[in-house]
C-alpha positions in Angstrom: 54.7 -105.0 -81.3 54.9 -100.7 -82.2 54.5 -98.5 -79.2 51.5 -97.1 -81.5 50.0 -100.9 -81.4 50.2 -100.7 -77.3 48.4 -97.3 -77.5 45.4 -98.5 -79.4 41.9 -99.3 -78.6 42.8 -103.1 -77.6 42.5 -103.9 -74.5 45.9 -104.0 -72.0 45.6 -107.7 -70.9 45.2 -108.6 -74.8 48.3 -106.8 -75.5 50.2 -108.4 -72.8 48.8 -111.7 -73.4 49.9 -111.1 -77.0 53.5 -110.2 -76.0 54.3 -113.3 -74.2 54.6 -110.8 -71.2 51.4 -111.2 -69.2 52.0 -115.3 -68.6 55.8 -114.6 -67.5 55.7 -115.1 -63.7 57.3 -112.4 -60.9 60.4 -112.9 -59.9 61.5 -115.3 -57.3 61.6 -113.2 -53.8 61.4 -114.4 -50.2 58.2 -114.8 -48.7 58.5 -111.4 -46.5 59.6 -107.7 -48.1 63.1 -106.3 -45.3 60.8 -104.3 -43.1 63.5 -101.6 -44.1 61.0 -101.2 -47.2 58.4 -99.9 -45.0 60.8 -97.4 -43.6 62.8 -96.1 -46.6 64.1 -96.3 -50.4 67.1 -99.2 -50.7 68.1 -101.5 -53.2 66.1 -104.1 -51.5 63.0 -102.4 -52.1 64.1 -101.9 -55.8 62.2 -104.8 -58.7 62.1 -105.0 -62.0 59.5 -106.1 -64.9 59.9 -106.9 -68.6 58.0 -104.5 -70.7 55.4 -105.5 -73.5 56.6 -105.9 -77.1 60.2 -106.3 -76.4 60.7 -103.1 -74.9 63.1 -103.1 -72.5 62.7 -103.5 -68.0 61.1 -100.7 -66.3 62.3 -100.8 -62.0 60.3 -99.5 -58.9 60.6 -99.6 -55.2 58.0 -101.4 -53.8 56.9 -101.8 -49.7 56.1 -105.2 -49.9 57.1 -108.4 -51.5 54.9 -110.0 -54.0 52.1 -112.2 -52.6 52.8 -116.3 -52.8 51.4 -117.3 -55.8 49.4 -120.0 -53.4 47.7 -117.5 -51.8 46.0 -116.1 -54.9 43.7 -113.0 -53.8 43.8 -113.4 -50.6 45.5 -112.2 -47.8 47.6 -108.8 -49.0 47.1 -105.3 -49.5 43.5 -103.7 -50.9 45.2 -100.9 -51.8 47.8 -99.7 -53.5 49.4 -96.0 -53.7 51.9 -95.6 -57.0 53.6 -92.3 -57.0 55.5 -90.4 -59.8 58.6 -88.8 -59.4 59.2 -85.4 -60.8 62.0 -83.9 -63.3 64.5 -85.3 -61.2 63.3 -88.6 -61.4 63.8 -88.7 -57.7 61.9 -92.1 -57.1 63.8 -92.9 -53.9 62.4 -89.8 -52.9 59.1 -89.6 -53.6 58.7 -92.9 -52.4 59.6 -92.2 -49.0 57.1 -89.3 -48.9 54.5 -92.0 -49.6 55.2 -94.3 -47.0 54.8 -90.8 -45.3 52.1 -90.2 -46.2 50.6 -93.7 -45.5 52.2 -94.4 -42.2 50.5 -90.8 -41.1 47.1 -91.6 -42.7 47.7 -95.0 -40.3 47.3 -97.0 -43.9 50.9 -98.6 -43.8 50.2 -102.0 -42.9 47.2 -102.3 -45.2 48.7 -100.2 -48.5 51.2 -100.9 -50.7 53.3 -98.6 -52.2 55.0 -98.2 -55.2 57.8 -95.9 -56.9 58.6 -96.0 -60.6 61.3 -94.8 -62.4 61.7 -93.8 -65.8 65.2 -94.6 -66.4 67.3 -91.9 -69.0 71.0 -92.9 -70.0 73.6 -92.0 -68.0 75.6 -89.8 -70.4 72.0 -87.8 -71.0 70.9 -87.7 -67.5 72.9 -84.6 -65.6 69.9 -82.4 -65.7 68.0 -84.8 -64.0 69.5 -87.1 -61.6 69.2 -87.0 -58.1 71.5 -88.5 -55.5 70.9 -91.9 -54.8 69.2 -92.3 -58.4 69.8 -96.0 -59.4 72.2 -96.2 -62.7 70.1 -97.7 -65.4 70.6 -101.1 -66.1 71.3 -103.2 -69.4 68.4 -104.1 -71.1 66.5 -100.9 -69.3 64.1 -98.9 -70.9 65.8 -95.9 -71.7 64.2 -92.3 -72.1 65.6 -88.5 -71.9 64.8 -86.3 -69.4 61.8 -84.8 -70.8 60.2 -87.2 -73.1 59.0 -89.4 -70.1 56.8 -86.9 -68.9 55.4 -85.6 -72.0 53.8 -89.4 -72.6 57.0 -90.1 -75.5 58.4 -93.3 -76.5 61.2 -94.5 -75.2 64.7 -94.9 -77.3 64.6 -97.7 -79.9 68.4 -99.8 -79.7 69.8 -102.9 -78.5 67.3 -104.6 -79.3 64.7 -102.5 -77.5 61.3 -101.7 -79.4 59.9 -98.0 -78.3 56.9 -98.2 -75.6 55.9 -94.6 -75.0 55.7 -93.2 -71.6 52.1 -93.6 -70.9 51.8 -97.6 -71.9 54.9 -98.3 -69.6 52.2 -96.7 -66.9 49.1 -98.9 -68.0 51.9 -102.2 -67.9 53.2 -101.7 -64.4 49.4 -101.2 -63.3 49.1 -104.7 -64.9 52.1 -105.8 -63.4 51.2 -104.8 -59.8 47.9 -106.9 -60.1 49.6 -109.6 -61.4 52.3 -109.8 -58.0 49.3 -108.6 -55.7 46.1 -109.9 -57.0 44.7 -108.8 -53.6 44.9 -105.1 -54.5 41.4 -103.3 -55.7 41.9 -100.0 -55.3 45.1 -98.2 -56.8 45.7 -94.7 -56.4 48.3 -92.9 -58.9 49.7 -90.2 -57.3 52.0 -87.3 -59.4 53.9 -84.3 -58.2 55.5 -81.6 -60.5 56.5 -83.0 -63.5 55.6 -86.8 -62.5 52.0 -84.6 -62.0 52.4 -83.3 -65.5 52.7 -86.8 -67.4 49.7 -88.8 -64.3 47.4 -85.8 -65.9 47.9 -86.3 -69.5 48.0 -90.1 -69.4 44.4 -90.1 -67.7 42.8 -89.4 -71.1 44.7 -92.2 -73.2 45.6 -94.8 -70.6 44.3 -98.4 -70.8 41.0 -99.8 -68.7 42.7 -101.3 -65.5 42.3 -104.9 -64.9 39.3 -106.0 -64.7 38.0 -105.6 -60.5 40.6 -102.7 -60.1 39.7 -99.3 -60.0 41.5 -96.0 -60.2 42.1 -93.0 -58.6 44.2 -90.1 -59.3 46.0 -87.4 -57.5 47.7 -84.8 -59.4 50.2 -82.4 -57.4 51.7 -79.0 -58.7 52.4 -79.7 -62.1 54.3 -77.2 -63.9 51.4 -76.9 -66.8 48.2 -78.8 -67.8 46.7 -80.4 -70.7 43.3 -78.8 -71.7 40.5 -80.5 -74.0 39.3 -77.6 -76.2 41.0 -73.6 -76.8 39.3 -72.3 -73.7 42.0 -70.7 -71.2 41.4 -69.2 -67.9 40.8 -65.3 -67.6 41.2 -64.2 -63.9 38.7 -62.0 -62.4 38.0 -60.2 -59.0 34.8 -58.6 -58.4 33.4 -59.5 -61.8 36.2 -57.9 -63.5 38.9 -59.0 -65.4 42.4 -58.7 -63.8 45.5 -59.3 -64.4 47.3 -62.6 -62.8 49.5 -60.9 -60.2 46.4 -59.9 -58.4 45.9 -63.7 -58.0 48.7 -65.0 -55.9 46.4 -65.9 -52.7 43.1 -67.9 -54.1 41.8 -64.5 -54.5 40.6 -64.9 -58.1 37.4 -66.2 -60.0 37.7 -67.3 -63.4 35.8 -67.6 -66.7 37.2 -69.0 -69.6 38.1 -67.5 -72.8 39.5 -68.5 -75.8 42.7 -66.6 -77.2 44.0 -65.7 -80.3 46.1 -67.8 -81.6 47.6 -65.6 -83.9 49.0 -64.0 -79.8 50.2 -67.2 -78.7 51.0 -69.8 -82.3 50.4 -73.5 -81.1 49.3 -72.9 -77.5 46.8 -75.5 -78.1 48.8 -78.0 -79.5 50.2 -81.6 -77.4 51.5 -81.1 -74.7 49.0 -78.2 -73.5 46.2 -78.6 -76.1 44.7 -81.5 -77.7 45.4 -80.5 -81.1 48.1 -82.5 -83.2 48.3 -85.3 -81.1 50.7 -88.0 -81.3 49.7 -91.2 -83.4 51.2 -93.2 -80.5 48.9 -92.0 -78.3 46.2 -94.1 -80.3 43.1 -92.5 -78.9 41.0 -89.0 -80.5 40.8 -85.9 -78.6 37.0 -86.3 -78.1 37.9 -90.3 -76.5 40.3 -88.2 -74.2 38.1 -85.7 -72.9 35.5 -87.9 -72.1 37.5 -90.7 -70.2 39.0 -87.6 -68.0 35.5 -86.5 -67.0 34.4 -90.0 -66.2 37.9 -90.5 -64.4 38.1 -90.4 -60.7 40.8 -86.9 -60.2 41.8 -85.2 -57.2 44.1 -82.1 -57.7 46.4 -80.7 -54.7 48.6 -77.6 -54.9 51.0 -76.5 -52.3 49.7 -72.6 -50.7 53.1 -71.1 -51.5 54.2 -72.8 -55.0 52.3 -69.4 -56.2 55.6 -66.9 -56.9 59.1 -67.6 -57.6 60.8 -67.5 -54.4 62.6 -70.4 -52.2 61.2 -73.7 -52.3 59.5 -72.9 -55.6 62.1 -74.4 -58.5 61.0 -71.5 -60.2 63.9 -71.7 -62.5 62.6 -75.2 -63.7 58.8 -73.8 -64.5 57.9 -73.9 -68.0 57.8 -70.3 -68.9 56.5 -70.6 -72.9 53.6 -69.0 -74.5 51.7 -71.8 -74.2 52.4 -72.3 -70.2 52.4 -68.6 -69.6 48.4 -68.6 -70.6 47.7 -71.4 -67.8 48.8 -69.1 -65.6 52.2 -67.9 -64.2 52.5 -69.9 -61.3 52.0 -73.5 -60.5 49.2 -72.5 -57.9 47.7 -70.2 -60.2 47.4 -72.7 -63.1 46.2 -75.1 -60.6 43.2 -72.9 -59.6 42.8 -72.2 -62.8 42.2 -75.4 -64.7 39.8 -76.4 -61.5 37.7 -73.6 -62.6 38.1 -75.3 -65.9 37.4 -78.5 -65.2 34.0 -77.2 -63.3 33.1 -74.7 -65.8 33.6 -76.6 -68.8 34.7 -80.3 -68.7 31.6 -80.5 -66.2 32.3 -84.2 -64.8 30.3 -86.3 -63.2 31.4 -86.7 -60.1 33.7 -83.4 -58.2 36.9 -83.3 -59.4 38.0 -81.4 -56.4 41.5 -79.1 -55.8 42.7 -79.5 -52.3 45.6 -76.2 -51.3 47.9 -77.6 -49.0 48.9 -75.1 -46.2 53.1 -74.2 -45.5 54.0 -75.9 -48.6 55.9 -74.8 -51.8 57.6 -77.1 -54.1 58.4 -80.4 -52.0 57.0 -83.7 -52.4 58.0 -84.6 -48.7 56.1 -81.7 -47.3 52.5 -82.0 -50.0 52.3 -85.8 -49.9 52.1 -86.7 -46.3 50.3 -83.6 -45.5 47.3 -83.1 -43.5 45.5 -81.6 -46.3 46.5 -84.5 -48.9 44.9 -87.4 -46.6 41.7 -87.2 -48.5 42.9 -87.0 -51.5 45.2 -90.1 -51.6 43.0 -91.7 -49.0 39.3 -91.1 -49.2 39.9 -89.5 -45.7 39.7 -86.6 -43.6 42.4 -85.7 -40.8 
């Protein structure tokens, strides 16, 4: 089975079913997750899952142990929160500012949370690699450090077929409900560039299982995927100004559509929706309509809006194509809400939340005040 086969129309259970993958039972654990799992990232907390179509294991940290197969649906978590890690591909990390984020929200007990990671070589991986990263595994999944999180397939080799990014998402969502059938509700949470590849998958991911529904939190990506040419023009007062004037949410927008002769190929994949991937297996009209039906909730952290400390400013895209979304994450943020309200027009709110004394830190916009309602449905 072709990566481009796991990205078409068929439905994910079919496709796993069709692998062998989906009647392959979890791995033998004890009854109980280490309570440490609750607490923090460890090798304990650290499982594995065979891939459709022979492509390779894909690992995560999860809080809890899978559910005893003789208690079916009953008795474990409702809810689930998955969070992306960013460039870095610091899992460990950003799974500790979920169980942050959940113990604050008092939503520990009842919510499990899970970290991915998309593994990338050890001899490719200097660039992104954070300490306490684990070393990728034999028989791993193996990607570089930016293909991941533009939605690319994964390294063909040793016996490994190519899965792309975003079908390696829709089979651990099937993989979670397969270890916790008590889990409804499953919130995918990115930040930075785990934001960037949550955002573009929404548009060409698989249904969920059937009685499992999504939600999704995008946090300070670096850029955005639009659905048609139209950027964002900043204005003040009805006028047209220039971006600088826009470093404190003090800027309307309208939306424009550039030349393209200023900026060749700003609307292509990644940014645009034009000359998209064949792996992706979906059009760019089937896209843009399952991201307006999708439920979306965007956060941005107040001071990720210039390039000073706290900002990774020096890992910001800085192209053409990046530079028209804005020049800041915070900016471009604002700016494809206005977007997404002026244009996309979904049918429910699709709605930003700016999270106060925050710049570029998944430990400090996750378990925020501010981000409650977004990865909980709640208010402080």
């Amino acid at each position: 089975m072709t990566a481009r086969t796991l990205a078409s129309g068929v439905g994910l259970a079919a496709l796993l079913a069709s692998s062998g993958w989906a009647a392959s039972a979890p791995p033998s654990t004890t009854a109980s997750a280490p309570q440490a799992c609750t607490e923090q990232a460890s090798d304990a907390c650290y499982q594995g899952f065979e891939l459709p179509g022979q492509a390779g294991r894909m690992h995560f940290y999860a809080s809890l142990a899978p559910q005893d197969e003789k208690a079916g649906g009953s008795g474990g978590p409702q809810t689930a929160l998955l969070i992306m890690h960013g460039h870095p591909r610091d899992a460990n990390r950003s799974f500790n500012a979920a169980l942050d984020a959940a113990r604050k929200a008092g939503r520990l007990d009842t919510t499990l949370v899970i970290a991915p990671l998309y593994q990338v070589a050890s001899d490719k991986a200097d660039r992104c690699r954070t300490k306490g990263t684990p070393a990728p595994e034999p028989g791993d999944a193996l990607w570089t450090c930016s293909s991941w999180l533009a939605g690319k397939n994964s390294q063909a080799g040793a016996g490994r077929s190519p899965i792309n990014a975003i079908a390696a998402l829709d089979a651990l969502i099937a993989d979670i409900h397969q270890r916790w059938p008590s889990v409804r509700q499953i919130t995918l949470a990115g930040f930075s560039a785990g934001g960037q590849m949550l955002q573009r998958s929404i548009g060409f991911a698989q249904k969920p299982p059937a009685g499992v529904s999504l939600r999704y939190v995008v946090a300070d990506p670096g850029t955005w995927l639009y659905f048609d040419p139209m950027r964002p023009q900043p204005q003040r007062a009805g006028s047209d100004v220039d971006w600088a004037a826009c470093s404190d949410a003090a800027c309307s927008y309208r939306m424009q559509r550039p030349e393209e002769s200023s900026c060749p190929g700003y609307d292509q994949w990644k940014y645009g929706t034009q000359a998209l991937p064949s792996y992706l297996g979906s059009t760019a009209d089937q896209a843009r309509e399952r991201y307006r039906q999708a439920d979306i909730h965007y956060l941005e952290g107040a001071l990720d809006n210039q390039a000073g400390k706290g900002t990774s400013y020096g890992a910001l895209d800085k192209s053409c194509a990046a530079m028209l979304q804005g020049p800041f994450r915070r900016q471009r943020g604002e700016g494809y809400a206005a977007y997404v309200s002026q244009v996309l027009q979904p049918p429910r709110p699709q709605p930003l939340y700016t999270v106060p004394g925050c710049a570029h830190d998944v430990a400090c916009v996750l378990p925020s005040d501010a981000a409650r309602r977004a990865l909980f449905g709640t208010t402080p």
